[in-house]
N, C-alpha and C positions, 0 to 999 in steps of 0.2 A: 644454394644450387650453383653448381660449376657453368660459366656463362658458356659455354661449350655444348651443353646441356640445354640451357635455355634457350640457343640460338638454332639446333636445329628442333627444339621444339616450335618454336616460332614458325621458321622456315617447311616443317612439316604441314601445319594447318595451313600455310601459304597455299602450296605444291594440290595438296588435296582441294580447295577450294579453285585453283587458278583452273585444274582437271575440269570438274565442272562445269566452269564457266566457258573454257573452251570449247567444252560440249554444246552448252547451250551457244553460242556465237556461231560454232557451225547450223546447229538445229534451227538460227533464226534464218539461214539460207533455204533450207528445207523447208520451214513453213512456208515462207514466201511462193517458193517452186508449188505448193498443192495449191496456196491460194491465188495466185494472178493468172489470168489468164492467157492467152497465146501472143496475145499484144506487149505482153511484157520482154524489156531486154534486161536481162542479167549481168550486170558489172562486178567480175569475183575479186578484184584489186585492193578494194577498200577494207576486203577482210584480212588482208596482208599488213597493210597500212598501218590498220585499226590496232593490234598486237604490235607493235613496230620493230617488225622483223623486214622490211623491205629490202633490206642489204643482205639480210642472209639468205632472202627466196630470190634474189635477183644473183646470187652465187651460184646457189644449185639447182638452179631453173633458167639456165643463159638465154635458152630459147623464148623465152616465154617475155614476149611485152606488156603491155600497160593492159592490152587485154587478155589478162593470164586466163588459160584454159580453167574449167570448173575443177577437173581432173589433178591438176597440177597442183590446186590452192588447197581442194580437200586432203590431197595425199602429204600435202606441205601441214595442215595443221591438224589434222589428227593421226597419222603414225610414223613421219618421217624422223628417223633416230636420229638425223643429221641437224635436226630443228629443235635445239634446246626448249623453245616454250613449244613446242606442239603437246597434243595430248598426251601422247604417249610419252612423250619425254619428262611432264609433269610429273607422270605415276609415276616413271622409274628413279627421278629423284628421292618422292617421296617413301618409294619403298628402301630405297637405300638408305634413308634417314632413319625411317623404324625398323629399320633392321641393327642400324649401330646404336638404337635407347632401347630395345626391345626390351629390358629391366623396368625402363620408365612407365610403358604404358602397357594396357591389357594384352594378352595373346591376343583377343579378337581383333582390334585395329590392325593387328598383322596378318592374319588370312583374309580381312575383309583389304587390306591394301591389296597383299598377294593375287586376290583372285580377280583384283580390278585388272590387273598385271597380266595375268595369266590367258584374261580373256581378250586383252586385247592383241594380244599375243597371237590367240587362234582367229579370233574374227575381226579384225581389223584392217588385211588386205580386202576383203571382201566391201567393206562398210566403205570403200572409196566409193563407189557406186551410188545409182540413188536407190534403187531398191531396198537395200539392206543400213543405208546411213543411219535414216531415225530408229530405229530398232536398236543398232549399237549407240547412238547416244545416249537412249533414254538408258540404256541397262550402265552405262560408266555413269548417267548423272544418278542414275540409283546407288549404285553404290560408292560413293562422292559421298552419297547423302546418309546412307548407313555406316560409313566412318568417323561422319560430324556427328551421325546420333549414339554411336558407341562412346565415342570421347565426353560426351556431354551426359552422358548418364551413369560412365562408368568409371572418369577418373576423380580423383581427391581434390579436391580445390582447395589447393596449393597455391605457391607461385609458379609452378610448369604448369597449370591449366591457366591460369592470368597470360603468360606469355601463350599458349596456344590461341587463346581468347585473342590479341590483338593483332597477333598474325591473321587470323579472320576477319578480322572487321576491318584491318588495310586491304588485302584480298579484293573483301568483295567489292568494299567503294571502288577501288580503282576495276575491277571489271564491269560494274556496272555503267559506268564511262565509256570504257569501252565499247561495251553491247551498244550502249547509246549513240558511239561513236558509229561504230557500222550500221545502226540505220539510216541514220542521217546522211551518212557519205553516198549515198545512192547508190545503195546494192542494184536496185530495180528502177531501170528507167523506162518510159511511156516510151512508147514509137511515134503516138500520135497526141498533141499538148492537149487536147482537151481530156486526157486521161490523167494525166500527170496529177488532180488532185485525189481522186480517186485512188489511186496507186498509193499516192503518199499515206492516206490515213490508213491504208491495208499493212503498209511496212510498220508504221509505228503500233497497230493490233501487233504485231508481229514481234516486236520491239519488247512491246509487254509479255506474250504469250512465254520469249524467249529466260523471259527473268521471273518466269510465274506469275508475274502481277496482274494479269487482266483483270480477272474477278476480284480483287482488292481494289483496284482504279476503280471497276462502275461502281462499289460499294462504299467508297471513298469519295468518289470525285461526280457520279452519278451525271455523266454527260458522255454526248459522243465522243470515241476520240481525237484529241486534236492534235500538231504537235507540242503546242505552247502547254495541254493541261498534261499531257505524259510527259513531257518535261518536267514539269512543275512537282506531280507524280513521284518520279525516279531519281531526282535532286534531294527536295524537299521536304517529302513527306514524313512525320517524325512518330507511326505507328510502325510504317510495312517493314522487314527485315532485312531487304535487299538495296532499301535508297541509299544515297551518297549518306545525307545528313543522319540516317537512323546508324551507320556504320560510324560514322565520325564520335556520334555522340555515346554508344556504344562503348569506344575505344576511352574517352573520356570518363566514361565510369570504369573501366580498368586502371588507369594509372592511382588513382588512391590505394588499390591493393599492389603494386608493386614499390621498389625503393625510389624513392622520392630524384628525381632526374626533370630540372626544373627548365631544362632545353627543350626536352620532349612537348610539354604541357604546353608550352610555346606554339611548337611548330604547329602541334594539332589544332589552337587554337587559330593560327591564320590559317588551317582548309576546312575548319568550322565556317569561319568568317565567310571566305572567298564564297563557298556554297550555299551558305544560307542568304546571303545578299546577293544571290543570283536573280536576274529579273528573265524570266522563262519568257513572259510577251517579246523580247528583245532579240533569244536565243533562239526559236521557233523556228525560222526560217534556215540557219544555218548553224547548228551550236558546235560544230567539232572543234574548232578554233578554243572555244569555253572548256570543250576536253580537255583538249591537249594543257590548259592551266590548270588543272583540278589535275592531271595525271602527271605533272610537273611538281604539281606542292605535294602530292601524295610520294613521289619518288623524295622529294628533299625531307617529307616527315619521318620513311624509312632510313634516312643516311641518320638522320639526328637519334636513333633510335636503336641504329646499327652501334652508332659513337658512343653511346650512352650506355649502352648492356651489354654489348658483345663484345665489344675491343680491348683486349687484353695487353 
């Protein structure tokens, strides 16, 4: 396979899955907003942060300070064309990927991109609002998710579905960090401290709801939530689909079916390490800092990985 080939198949599953989880990062604002109450103060900064587009929302948003309007952050990360990672910019990569392998993979991956495209196209200024937000996220993370299920059922397992494969499973760990990252960074702050615990363990419900996991956590973990065991959870866990470690080790059973690149195997094995020798009692309290190293060694496993397959 022409590494040209391979690289925006890689980068396709990327694009598609980052879509998604952008969805869900905004969605975990929305849930928060139906469940906290009137006492709660909303901090929308952290979700700027969280992505680490800070410099590019503090370019085309000059007016807006540390307390960036709701308005400003939702229109910044899901339709601003000017915002490379916002949602919409996700899709339109990804459509312009399967549009130049369209040989490669089924018709259907291409109308079900298309029409991710299409829709956000017509319902996306509307979905800045809160009315209409969760409504459009849930239909982009549906069909997110009917692109992962056509690819998965309908392509040849090859080495273009191996490279689609690990494009997903770096994706998702490093968004579920993310996700991770903005609950923690205190989307929702108490006005009054004796709230403050209560609140916390609503955001972290929230944390899970955003990544699917609730119902896996109590079936799993069978305790309230805390943030040390939804950490513990969303790191860890080496059933659920979406932890760090079940991504990693995922990625790990990919590399025996591709050509042997004894860099790669390396790299992946220190954000193995780093995340499974996580102590969650530790990170409980303030884990973004643990992010940002997990979303560090994840960026330096893609560069070994970029060197290793792609570079011609």
């Amino acid at each position: 396979m022409l590494s040209r080939v391979a690289e925006n198949l890689y980068w396709f599953s990327r694009y598609v899955r980052r879509a998604e989880n952008t969805a869900r990062l905004v969605g975990v604002s929305g849930q928060l907003q139906l469940d906290m109450p009137r006492a709660a103060r909303f901090d929308w900064r952290p979700l700027i942060d969280t992505v680490g587009a800070g410099d590019v929302f503090a370019k085309l948003y000059p007016d807006s300070d540390e307390q960036a309007s709701e308005a400003d952050v939702m229109r910044f990360l899901m339709i601003d064309e000017r915002n490379p990672l916002s949602l919409r910019g996700s899709v339109r990569h990804a459509r312009e990927i399967v549009r130049t392998i369209r040989e490669t993979l089924p018709q259907e991956v291409w109308e079900a991109v298309n029409d991710i495209h299409l829709y956000i196209d017509a319902q996306g200024e509307r979905s800045v609002g809160r009315r209409y937000r969760l409504e459009f996220v849930n239909r982009v993370i549906d069909g997110c998710l009917r692109v992962s299920g056509l690819l998965t059922a309908n392509v040849s397992r090859g080495i273009g579905y191996q490279f689609l494969r690990l494009g997903t499973a770096l994706e998702q760990a490093d968004m579920t960090t993310r996700i991770i990252d903005a609950g923690a960074a205190g989307i929702v702050r108490a006005r009054v401290a004796e709230n403050a615990e209560a609140f916390n363990a609503m955001q972290w419900m929230s944390v899970l709801r955003s990544l699917a996991a609730l119902q896996m956590y109590r079936r799993h973990v069978k305790q309230r939530v805390t943030p040390e065991l939804a950490l513990r959870f969303l790191l860890q866990n080496d059933e659920f689909p979406r932890s760090v470690l079940f991504c990693l080790s995922r990625a790990r059973g990919i590399l025996p079916s591709m050509p042997e690149r004894k860099a790669v195997g390396k790299a992946l094995e220190v954000s193995v390490a780093l995340v499974r020798d996580a102590d969650a009692a530790k990170l409980g309290d303030d884990p973004c800092d643990f992010m940002d190293r997990i979303q560090v060694s994840l960026g330096a496993l893609h560069a070994v990985v970029h060197e290793a397959y792609f570079k011609v």
